[in-house]
mmCIF file of the N, C-alpha and C atoms, coordinates in Angstrom:
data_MODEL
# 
_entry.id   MODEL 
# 
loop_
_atom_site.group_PDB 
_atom_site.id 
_atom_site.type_symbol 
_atom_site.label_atom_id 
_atom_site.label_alt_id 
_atom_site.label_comp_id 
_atom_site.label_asym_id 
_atom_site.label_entity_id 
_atom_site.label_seq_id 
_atom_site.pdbx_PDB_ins_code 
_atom_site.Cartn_x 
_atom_site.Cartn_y 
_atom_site.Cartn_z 
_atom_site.occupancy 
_atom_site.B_iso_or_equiv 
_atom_site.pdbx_formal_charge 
_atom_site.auth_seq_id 
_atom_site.auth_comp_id 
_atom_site.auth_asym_id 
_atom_site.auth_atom_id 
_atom_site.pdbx_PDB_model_num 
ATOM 1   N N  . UNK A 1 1  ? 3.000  -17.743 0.627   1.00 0.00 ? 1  UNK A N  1 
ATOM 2   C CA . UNK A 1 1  ? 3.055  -16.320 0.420   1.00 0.00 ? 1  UNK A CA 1 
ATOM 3   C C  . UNK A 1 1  ? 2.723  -16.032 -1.038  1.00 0.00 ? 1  UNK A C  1 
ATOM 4   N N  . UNK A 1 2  ? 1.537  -15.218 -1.435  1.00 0.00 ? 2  UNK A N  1 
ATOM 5   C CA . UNK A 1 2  ? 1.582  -14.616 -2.462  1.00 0.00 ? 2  UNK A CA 1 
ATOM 6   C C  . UNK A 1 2  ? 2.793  -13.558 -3.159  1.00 0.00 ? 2  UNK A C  1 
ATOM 7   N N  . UNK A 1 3  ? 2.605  -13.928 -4.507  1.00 0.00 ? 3  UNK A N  1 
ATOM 8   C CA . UNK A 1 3  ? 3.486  -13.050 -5.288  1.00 0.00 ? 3  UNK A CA 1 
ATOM 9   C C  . UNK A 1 3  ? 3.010  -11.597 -5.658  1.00 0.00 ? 3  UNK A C  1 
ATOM 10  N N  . UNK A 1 4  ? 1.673  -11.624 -4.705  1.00 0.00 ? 4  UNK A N  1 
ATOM 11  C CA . UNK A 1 4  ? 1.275  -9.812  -4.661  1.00 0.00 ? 4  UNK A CA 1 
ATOM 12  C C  . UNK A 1 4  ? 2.320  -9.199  -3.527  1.00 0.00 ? 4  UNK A C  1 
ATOM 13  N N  . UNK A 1 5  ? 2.383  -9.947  -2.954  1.00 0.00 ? 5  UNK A N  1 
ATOM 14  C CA . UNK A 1 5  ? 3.062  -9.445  -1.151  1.00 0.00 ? 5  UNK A CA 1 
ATOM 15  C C  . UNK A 1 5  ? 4.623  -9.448  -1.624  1.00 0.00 ? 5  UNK A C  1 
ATOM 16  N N  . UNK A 1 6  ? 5.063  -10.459 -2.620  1.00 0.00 ? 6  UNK A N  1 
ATOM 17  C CA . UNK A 1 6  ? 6.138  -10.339 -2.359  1.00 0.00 ? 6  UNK A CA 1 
ATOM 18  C C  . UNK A 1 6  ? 6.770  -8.901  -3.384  1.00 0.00 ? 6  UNK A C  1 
ATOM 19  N N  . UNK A 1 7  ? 5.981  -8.446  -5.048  1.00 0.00 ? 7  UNK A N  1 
ATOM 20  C CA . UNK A 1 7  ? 5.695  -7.776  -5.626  1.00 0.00 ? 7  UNK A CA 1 
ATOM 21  C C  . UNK A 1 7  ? 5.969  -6.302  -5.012  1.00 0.00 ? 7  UNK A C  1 
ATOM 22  N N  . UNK A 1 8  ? 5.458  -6.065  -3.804  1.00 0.00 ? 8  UNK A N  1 
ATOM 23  C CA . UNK A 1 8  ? 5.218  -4.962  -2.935  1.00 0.00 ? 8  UNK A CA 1 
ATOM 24  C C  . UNK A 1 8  ? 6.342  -4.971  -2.121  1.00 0.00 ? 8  UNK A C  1 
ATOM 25  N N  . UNK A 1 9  ? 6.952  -5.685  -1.975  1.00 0.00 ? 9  UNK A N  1 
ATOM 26  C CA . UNK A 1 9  ? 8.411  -5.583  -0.910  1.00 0.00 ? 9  UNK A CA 1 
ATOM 27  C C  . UNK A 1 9  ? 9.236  -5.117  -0.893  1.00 0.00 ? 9  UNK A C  1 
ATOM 28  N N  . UNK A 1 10 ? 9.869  -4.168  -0.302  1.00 0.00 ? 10 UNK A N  1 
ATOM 29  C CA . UNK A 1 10 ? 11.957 -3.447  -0.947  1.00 0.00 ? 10 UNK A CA 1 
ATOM 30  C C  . UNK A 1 10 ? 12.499 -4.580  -1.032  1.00 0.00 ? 10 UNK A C  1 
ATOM 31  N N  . UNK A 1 11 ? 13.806 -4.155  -1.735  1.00 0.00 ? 11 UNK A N  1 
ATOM 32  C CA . UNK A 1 11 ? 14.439 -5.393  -2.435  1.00 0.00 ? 11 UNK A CA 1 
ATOM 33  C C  . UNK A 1 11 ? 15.602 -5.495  -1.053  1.00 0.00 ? 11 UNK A C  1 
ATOM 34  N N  . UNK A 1 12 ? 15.683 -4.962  -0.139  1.00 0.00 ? 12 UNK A N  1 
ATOM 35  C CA . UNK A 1 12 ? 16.535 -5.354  1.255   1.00 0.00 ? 12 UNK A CA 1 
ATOM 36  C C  . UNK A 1 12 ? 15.477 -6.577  1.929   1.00 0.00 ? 12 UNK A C  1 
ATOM 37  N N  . UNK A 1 13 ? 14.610 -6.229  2.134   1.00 0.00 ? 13 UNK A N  1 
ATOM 38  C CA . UNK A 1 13 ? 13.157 -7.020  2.938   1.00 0.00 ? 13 UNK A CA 1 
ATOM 39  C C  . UNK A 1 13 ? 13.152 -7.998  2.334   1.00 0.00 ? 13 UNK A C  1 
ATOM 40  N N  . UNK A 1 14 ? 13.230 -8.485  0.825   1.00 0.00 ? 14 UNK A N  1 
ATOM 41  C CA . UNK A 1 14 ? 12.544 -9.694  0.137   1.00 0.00 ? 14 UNK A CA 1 
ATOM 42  C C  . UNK A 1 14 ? 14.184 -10.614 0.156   1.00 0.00 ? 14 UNK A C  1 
ATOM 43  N N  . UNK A 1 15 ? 14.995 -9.868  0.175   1.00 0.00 ? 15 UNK A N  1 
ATOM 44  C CA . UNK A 1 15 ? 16.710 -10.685 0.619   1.00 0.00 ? 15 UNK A CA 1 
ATOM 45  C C  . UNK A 1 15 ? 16.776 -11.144 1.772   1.00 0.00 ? 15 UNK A C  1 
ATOM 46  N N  . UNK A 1 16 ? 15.891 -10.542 3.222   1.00 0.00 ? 16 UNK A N  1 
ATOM 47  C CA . UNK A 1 16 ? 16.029 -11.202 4.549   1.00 0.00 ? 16 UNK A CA 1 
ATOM 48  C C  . UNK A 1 16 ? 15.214 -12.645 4.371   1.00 0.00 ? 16 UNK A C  1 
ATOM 49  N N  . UNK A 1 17 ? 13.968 -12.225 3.861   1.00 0.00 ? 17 UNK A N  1 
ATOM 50  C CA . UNK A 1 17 ? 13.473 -13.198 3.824   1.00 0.00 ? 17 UNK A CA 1 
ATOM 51  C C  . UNK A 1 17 ? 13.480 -14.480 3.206   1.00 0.00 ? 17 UNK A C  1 
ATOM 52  N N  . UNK A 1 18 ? 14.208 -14.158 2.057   1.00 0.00 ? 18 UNK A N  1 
ATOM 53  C CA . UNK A 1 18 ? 14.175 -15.109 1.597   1.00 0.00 ? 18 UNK A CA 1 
ATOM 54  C C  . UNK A 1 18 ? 15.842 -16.124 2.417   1.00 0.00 ? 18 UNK A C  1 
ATOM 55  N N  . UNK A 1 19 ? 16.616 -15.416 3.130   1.00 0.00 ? 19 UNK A N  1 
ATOM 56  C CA . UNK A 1 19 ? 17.512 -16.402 3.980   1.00 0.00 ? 19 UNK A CA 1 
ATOM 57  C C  . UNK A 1 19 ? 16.743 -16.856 5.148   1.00 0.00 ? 19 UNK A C  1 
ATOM 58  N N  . UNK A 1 20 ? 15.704 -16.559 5.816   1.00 0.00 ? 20 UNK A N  1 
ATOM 59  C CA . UNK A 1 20 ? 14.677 -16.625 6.887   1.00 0.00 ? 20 UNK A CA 1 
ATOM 60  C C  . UNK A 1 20 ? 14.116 -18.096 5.998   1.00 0.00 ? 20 UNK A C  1 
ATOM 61  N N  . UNK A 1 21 ? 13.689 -18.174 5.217   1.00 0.00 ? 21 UNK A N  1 
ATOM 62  C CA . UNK A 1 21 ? 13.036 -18.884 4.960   1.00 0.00 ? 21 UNK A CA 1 
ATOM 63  C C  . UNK A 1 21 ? 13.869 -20.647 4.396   1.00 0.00 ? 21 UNK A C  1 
ATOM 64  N N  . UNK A 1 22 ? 15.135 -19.945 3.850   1.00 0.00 ? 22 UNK A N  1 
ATOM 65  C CA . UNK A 1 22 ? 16.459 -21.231 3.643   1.00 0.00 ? 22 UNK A CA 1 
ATOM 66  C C  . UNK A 1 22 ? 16.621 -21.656 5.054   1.00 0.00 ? 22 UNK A C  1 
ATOM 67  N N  . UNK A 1 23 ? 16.445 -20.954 5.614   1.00 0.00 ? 23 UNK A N  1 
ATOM 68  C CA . UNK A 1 23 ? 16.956 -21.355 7.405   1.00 0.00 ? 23 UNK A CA 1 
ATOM 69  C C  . UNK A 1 23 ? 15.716 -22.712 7.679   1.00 0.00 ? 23 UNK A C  1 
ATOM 70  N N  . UNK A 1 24 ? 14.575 -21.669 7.172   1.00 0.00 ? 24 UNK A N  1 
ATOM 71  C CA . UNK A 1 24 ? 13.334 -22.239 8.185   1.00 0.00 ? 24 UNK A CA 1 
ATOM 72  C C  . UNK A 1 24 ? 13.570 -23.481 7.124   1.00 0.00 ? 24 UNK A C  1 
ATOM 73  N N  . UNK A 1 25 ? 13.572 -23.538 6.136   1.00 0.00 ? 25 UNK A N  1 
ATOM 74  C CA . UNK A 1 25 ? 13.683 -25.220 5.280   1.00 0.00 ? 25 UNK A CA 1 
ATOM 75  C C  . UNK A 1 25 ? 14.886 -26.138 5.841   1.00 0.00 ? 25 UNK A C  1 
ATOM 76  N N  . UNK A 1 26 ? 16.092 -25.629 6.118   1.00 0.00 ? 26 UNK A N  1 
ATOM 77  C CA . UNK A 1 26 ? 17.234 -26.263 6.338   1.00 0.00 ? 26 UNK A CA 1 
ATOM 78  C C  . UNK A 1 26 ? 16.799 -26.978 7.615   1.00 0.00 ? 26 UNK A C  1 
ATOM 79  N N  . UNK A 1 27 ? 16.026 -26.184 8.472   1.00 0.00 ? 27 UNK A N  1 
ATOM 80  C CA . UNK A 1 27 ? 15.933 -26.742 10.388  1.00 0.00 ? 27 UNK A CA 1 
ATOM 81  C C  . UNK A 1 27 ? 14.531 -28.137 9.698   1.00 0.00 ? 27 UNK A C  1 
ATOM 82  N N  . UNK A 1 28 ? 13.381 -27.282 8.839   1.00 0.00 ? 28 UNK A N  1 
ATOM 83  C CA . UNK A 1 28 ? 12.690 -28.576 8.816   1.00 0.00 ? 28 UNK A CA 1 
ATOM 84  C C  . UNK A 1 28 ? 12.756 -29.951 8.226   1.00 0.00 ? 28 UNK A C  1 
ATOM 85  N N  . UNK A 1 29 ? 14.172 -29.799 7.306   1.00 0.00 ? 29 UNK A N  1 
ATOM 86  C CA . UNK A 1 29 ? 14.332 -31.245 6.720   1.00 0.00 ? 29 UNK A CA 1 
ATOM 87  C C  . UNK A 1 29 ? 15.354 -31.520 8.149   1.00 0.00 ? 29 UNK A C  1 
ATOM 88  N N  . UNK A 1 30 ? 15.905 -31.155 8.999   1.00 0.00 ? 30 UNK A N  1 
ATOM 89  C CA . UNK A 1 30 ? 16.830 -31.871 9.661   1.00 0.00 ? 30 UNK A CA 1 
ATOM 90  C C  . UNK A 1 30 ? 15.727 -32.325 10.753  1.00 0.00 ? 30 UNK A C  1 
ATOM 91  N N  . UNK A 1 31 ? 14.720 -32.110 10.983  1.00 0.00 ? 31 UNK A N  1 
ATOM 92  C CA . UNK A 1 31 ? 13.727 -32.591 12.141  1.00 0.00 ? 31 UNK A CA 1 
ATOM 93  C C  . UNK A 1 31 ? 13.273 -33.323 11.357  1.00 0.00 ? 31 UNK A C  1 
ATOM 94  N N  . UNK A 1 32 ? 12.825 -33.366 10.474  1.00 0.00 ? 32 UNK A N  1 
ATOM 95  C CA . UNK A 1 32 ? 12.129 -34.420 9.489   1.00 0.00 ? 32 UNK A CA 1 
ATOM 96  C C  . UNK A 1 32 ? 13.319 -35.945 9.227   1.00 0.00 ? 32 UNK A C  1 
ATOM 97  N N  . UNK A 1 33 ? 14.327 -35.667 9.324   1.00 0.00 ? 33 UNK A N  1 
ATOM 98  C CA . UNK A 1 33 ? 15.266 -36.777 9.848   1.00 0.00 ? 33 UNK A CA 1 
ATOM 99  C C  . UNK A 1 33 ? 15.263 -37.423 10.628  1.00 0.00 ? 33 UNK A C  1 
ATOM 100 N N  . UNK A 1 34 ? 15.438 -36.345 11.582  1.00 0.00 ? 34 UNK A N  1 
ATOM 101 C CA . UNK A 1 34 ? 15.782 -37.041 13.014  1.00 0.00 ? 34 UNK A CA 1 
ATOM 102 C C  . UNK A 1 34 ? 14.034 -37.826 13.239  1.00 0.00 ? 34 UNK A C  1 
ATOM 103 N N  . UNK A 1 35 ? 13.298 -37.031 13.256  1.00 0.00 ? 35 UNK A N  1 
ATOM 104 C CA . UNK A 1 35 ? 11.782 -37.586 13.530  1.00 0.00 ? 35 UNK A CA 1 
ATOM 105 C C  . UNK A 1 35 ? 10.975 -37.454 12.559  1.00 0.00 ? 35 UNK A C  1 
ATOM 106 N N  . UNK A 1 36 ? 9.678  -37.508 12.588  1.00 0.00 ? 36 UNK A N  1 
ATOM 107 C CA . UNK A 1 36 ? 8.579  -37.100 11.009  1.00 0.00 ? 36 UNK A CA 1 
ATOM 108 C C  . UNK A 1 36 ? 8.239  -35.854 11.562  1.00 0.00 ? 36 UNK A C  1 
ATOM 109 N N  . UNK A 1 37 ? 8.403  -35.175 10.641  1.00 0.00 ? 37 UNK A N  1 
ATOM 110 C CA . UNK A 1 37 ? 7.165  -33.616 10.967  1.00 0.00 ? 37 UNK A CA 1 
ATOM 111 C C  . UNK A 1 37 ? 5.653  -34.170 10.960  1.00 0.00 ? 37 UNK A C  1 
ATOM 112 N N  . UNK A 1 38 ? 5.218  -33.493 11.757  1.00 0.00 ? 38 UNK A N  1 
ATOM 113 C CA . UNK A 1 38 ? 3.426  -33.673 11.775  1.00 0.00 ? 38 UNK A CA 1 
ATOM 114 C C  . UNK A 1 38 ? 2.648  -33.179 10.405  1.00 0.00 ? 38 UNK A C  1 
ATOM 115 N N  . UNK A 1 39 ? 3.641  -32.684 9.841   1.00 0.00 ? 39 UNK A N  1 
ATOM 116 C CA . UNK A 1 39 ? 2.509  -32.076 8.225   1.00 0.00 ? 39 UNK A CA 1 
ATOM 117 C C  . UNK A 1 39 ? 4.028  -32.048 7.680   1.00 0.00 ? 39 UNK A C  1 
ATOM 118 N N  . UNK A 1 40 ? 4.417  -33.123 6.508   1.00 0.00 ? 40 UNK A N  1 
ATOM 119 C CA . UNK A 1 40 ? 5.169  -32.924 5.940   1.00 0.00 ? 40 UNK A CA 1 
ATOM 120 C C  . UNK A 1 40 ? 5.792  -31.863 4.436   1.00 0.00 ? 40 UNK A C  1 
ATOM 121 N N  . UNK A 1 41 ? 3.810  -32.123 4.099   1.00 0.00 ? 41 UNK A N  1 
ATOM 122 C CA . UNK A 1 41 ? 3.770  -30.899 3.170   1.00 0.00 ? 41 UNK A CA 1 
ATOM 123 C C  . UNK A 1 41 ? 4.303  -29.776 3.535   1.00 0.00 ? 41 UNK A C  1 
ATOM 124 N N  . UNK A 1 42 ? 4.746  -29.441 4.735   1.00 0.00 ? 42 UNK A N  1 
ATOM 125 C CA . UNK A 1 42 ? 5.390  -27.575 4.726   1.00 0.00 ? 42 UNK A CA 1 
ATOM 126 C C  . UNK A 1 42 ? 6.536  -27.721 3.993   1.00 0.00 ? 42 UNK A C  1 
ATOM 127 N N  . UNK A 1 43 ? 7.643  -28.852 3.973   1.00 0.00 ? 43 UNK A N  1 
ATOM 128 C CA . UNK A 1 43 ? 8.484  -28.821 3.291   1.00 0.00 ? 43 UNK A CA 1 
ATOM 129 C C  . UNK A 1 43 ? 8.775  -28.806 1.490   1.00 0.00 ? 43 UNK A C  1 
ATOM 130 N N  . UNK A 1 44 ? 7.125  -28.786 1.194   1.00 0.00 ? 44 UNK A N  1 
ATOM 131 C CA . UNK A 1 44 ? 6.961  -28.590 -0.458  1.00 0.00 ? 44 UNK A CA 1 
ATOM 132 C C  . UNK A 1 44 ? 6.689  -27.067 0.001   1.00 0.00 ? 44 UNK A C  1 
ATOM 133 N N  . UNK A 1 45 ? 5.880  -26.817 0.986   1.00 0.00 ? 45 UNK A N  1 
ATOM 134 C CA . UNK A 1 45 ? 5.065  -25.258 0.360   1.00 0.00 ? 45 UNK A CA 1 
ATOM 135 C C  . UNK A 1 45 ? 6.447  -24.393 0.884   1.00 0.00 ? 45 UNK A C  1 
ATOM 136 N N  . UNK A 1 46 ? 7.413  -24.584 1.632   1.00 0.00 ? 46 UNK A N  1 
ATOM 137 C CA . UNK A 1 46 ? 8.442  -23.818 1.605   1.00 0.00 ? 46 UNK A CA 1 
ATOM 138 C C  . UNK A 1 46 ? 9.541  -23.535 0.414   1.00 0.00 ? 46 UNK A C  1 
ATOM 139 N N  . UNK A 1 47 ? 9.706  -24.617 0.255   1.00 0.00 ? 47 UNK A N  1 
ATOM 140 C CA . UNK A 1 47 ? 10.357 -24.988 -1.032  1.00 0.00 ? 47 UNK A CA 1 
ATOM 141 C C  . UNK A 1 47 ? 9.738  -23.852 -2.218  1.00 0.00 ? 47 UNK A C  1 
ATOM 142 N N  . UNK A 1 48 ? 8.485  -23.985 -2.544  1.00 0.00 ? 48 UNK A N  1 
ATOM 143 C CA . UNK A 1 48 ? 7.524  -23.413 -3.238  1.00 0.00 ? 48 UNK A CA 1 
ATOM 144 C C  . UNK A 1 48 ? 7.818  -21.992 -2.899  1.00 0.00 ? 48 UNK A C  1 
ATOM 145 N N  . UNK A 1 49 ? 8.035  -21.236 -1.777  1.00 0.00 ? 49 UNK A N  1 
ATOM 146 C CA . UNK A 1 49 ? 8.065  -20.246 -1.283  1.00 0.00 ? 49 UNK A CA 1 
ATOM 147 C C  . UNK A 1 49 ? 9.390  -19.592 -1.961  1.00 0.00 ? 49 UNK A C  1 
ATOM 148 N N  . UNK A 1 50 ? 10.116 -20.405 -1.302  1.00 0.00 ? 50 UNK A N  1 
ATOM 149 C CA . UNK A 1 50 ? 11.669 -19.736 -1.762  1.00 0.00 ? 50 UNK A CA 1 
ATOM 150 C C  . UNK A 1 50 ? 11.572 -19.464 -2.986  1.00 0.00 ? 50 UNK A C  1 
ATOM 151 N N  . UNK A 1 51 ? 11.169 -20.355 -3.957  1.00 0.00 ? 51 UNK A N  1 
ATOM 152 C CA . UNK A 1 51 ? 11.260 -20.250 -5.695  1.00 0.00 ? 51 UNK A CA 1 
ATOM 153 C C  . UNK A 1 51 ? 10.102 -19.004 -6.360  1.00 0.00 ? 51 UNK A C  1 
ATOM 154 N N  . UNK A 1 52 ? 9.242  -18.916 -5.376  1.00 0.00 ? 52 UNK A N  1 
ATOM 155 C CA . UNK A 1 52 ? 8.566  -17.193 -5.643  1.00 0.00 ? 52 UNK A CA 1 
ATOM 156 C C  . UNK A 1 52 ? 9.288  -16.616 -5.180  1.00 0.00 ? 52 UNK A C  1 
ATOM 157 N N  . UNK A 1 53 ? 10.194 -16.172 -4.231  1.00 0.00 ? 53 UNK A N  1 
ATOM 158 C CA . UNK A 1 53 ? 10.803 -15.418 -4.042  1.00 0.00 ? 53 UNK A CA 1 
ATOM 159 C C  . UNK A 1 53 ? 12.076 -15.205 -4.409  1.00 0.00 ? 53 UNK A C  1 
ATOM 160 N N  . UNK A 1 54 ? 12.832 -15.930 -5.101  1.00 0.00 ? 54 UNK A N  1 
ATOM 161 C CA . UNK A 1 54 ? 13.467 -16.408 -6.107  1.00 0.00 ? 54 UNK A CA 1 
ATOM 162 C C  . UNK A 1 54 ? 13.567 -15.427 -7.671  1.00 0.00 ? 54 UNK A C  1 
ATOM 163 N N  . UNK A 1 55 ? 12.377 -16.419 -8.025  1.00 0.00 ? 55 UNK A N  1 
ATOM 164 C CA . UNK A 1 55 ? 11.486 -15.561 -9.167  1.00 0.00 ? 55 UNK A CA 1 
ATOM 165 C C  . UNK A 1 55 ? 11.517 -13.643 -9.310  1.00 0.00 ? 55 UNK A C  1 
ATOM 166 N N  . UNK A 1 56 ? 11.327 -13.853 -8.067  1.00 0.00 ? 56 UNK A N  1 
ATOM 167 C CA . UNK A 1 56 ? 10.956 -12.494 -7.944  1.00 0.00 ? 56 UNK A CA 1 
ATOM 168 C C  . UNK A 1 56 ? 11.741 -11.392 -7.778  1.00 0.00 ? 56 UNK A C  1 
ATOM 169 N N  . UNK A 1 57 ? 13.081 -11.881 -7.291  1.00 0.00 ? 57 UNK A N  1 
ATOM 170 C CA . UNK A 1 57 ? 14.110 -11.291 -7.193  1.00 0.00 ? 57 UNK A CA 1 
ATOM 171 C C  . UNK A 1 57 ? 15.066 -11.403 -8.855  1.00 0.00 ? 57 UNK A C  1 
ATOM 172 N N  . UNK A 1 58 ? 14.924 -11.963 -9.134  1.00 0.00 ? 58 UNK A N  1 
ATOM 173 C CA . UNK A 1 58 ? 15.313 -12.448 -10.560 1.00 0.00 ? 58 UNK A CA 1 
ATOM 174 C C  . UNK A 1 58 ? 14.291 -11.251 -11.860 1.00 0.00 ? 58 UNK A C  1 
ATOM 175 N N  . UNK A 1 59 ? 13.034 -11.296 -11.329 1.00 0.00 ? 59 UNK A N  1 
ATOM 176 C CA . UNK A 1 59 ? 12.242 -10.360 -12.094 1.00 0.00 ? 59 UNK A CA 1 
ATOM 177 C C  . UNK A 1 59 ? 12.725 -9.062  -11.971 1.00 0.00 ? 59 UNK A C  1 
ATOM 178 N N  . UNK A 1 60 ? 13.212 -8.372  -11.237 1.00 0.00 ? 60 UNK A N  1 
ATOM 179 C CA . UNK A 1 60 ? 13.656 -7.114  -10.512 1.00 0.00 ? 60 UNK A CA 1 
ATOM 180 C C  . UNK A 1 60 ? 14.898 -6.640  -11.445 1.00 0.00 ? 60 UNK A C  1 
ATOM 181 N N  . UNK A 1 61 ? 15.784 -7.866  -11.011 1.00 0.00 ? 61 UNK A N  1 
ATOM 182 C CA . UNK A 1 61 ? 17.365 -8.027  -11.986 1.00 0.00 ? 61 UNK A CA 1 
ATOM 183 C C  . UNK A 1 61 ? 17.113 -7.463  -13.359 1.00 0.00 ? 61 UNK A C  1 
ATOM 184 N N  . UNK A 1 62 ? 16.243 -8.438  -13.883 1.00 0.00 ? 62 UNK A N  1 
ATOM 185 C CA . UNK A 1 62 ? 15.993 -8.333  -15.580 1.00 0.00 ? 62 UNK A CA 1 
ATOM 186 C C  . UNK A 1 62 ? 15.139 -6.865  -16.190 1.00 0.00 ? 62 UNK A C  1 
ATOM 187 N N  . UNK A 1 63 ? 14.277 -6.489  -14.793 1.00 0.00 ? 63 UNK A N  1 
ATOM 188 C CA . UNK A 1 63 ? 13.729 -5.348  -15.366 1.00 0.00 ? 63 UNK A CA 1 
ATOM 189 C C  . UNK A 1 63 ? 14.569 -3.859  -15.151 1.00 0.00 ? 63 UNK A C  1 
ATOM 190 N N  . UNK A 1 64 ? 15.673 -4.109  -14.059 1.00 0.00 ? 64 UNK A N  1 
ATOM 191 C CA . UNK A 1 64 ? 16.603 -3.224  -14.227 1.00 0.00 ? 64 UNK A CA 1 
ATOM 192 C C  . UNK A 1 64 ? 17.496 -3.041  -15.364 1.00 0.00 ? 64 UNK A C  1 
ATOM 193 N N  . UNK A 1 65 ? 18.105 -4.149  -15.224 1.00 0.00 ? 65 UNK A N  1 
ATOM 194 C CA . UNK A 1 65 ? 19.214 -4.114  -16.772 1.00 0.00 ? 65 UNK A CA 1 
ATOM 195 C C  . UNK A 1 65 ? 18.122 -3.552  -18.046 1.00 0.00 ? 65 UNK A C  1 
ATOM 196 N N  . UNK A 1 66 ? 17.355 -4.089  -17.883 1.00 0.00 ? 66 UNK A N  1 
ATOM 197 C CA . UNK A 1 66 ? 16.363 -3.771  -19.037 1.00 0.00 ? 66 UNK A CA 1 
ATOM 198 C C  . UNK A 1 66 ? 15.997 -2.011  -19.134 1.00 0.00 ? 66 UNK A C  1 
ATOM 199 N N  . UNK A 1 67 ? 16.109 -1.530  -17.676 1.00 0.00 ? 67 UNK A N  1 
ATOM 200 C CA . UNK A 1 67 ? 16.182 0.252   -17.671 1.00 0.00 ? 67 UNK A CA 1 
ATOM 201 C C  . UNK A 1 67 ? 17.297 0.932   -18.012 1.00 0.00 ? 67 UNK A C  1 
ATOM 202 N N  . UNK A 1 68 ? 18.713 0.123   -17.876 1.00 0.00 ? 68 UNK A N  1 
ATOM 203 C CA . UNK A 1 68 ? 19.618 0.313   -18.372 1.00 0.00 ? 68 UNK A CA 1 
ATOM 204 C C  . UNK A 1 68 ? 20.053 0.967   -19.387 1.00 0.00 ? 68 UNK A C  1 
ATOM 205 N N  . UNK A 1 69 ? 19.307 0.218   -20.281 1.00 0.00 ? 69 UNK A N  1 
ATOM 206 C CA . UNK A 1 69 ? 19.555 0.289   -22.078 1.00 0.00 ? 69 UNK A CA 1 
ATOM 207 C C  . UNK A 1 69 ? 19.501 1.146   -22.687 1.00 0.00 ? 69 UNK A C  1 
# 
């Protein structure tokens, strides 16, 4: 997911998703246990995912307090 898309999101929408997406990592390392995933890389580009969206929620934080002032 680009950080244009996520940029553009309400800050309720970019909070679902980003537990949607802890979920979707949590289920693929436990299949990746039990068996191999067929493309193991999703578990970097998710990873990767969360931490833009992460980021991004964190950017939001700082530019509020920052309206604060």
């Amino acid at each position: 997911m680009k950080s244009s898309v996520l940029i553009e999101m309400p800050d309720n929408e970019i909070r679902d998703l980003l537990l949607e997406e802890r979920d979707r990592l949590a289920k693929m390392k436990m299949s990746h246990a039990v068996s191999p995933l067929e493309n193991p890389h999703q578990i970097r580009f998710t990873k990767r995912t969360i931490a833009r969206i992460m980021t991004e929620i964190r950017r939001r934080e700082i530019t509020q307090v920052q309206k604060n002032k």
